[in-house]
C-alpha positions as CSV (number, residue, x, y, z in Angstrom):
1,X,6.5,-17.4,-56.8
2,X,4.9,-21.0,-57.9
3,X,6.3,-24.2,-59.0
4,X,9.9,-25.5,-59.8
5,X,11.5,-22.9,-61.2
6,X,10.1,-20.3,-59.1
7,X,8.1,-18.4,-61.9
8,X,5.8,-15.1,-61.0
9,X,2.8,-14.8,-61.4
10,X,0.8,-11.8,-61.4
11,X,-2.7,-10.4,-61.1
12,X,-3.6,-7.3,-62.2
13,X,-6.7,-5.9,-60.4
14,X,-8.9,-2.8,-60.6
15,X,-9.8,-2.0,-56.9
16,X,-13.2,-0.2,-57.9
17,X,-14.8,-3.2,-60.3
18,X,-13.1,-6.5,-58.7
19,X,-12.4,-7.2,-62.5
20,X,-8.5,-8.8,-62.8
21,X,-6.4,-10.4,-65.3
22,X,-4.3,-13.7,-63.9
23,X,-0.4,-13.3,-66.0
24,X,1.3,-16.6,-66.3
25,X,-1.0,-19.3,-64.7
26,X,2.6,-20.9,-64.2
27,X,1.7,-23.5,-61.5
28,X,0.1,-24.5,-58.6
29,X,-3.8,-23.3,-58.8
30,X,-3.9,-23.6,-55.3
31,X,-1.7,-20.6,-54.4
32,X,-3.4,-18.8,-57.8
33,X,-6.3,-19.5,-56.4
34,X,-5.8,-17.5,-53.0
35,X,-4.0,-14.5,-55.2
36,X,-7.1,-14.0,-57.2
37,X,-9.3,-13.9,-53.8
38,X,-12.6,-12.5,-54.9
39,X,-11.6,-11.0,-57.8
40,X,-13.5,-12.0,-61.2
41,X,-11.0,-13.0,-63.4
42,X,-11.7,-12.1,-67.0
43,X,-8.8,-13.4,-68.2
44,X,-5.5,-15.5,-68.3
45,X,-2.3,-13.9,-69.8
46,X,0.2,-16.3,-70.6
47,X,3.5,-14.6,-71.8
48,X,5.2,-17.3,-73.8
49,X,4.4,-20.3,-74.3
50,X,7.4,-22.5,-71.9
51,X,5.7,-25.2,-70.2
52,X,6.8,-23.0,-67.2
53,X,4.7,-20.1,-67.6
54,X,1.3,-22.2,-67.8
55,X,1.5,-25.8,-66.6
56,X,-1.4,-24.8,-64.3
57,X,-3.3,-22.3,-67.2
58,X,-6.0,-25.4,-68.2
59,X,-6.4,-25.3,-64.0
60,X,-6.8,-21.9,-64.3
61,X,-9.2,-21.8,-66.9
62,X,-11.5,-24.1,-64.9
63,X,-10.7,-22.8,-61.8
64,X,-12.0,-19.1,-62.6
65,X,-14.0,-19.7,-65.8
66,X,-12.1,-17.8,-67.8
67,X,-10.0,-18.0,-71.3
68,X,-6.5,-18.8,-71.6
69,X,-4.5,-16.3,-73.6
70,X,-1.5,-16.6,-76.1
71,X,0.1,-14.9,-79.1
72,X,-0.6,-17.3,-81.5
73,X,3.2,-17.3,-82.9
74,X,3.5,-19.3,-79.3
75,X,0.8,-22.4,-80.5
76,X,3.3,-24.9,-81.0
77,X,6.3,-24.1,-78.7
78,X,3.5,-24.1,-75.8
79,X,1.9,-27.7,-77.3
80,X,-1.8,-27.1,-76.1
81,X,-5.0,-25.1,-77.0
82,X,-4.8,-21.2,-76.4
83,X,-7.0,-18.3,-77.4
84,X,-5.3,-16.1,-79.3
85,X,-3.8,-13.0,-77.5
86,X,-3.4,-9.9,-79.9
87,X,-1.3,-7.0,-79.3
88,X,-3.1,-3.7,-78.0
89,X,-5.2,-2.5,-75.4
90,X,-6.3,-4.7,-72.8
91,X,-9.0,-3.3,-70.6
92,X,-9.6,-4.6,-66.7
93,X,-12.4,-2.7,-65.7
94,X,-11.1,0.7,-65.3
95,X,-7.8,-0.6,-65.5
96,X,-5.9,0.2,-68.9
97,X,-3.2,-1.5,-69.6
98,X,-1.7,-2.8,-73.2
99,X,-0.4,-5.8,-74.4
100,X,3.2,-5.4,-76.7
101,X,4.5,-8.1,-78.9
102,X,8.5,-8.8,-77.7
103,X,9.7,-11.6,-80.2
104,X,13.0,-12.6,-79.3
105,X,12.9,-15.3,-76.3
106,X,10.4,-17.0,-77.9
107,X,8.4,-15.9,-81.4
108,X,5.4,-15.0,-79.7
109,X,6.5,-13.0,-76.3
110,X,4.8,-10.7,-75.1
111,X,5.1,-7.3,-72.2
112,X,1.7,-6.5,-70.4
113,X,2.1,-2.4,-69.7
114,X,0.5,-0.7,-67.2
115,X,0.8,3.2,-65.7
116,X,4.8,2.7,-64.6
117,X,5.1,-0.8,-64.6
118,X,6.1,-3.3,-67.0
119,X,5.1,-7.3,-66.7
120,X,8.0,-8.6,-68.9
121,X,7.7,-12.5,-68.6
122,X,11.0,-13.9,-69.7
123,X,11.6,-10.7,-72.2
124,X,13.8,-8.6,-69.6
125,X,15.0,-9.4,-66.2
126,X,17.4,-7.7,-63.6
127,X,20.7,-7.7,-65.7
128,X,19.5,-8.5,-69.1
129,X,17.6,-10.3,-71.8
130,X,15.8,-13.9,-71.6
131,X,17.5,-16.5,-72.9
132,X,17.8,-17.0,-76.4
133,X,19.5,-20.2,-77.0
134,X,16.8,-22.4,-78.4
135,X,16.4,-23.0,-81.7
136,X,13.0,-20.9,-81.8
137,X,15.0,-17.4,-80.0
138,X,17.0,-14.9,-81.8
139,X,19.1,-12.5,-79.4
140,X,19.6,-9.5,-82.2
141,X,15.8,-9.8,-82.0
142,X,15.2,-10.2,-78.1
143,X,17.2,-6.6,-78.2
144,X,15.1,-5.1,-80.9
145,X,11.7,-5.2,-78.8
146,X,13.5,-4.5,-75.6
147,X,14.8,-1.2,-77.4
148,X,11.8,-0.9,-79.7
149,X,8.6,-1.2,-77.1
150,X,10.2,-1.3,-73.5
151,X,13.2,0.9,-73.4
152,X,10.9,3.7,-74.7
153,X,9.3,3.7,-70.9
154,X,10.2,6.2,-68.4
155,X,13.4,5.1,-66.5
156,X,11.8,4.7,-63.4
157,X,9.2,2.2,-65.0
158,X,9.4,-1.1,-62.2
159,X,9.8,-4.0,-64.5
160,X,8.5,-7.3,-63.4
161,X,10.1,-10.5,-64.7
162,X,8.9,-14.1,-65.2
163,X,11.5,-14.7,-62.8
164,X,13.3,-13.0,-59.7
165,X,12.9,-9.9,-58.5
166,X,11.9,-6.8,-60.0
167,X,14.0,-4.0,-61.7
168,X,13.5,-0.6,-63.6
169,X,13.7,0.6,-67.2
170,X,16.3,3.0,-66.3
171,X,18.5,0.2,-64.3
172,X,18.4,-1.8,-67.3
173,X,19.0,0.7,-69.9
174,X,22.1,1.8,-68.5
175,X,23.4,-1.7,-69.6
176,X,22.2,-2.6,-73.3
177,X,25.6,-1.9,-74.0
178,X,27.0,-4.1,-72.1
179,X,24.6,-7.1,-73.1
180,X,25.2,-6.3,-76.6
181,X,28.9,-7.0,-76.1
182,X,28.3,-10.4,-74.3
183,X,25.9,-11.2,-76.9
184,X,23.5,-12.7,-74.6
């Protein structure tokens, strides 16, 4: 976890290459800087574009040489220069995973999947949806791509938020129900 609001970030690594892919360059390059190790990063993932999720991406970007990713629907929320991040497969040396656009927090969220895990920055957390009370969020949205791109994982898929600690598909499933009646 780095900086005030104790945001996670995550690096996703292939073991064989030393290639890896820094998600949500949220703050603090030191501590990045020790997660990454050795690794070559190839890229930086940023989520969404809430100061929190990449206060330390232009850090980042120097620090490791690499480019600074964002769904372009994110440009102005996030207030700063991003390379555009497009939905589809994302490739970390022999690592597959794909990249899923999940409007609904913000317009330009985005999942990172991998083989039974699920990087959902501030999409889906332990007990329900990201918050959609700024003017630039829609809740019946923020439940369309849950339902649409990450309920349509296997159950046990291990979800790992922006935030907290992790969950599963199947934990979560269990109650859309429930979130859909509290409307948040």
């Amino acid at each position: 976890m780095v900086g005030p609001i104790d945001n996670n970030a995550y690096l996703i690594r292939c073991k064989r290459t030393g290639m890896s892919v820094l998600v949500d360059a949220a703050d603090d390059i030191d501590q990045l800087t020790q997660l990454v190790g050795d690794s070559t990063v190839k890229s930086i993932v940023t989520t969404h574009g809430h100061w929190d999720h990449h206060q330390a991406a232009d850090d980042a970007s120097q620090q490791f040489g690499a480019p600074t990713l964002l769904h372009p629907l994110d440009r102005d929320i996030a207030g700063k220069a991003f390379e555009a991040l497009d939905p589809g497969p994302l490739s970390i040396g022999e690592v597959d995973a794909t990249v899923v656009h999940t409007p609904g927090h913000t317009p330009g969220s985005v999942c990172v999947i991998l083989d039974g895990v699920v990087l959902t920055g501030d999409t889906l957390f332990p007990g329900g949806p990201g918050a959609t009370r700024f003017d630039h969020s829609s809740f019946p949205t923020i439940i369309e791509s849950i339902r649409s791109h990450l309920f349509t994982l296997p159950d046990e898929t291990v979800v790992l938020p922006g935030h907290g600690d992790s969950t599963t598909i199947g934990k979560e499933r269990d109650q859309l129900d429930a979130w859909i009646a509290r409307g948040w």
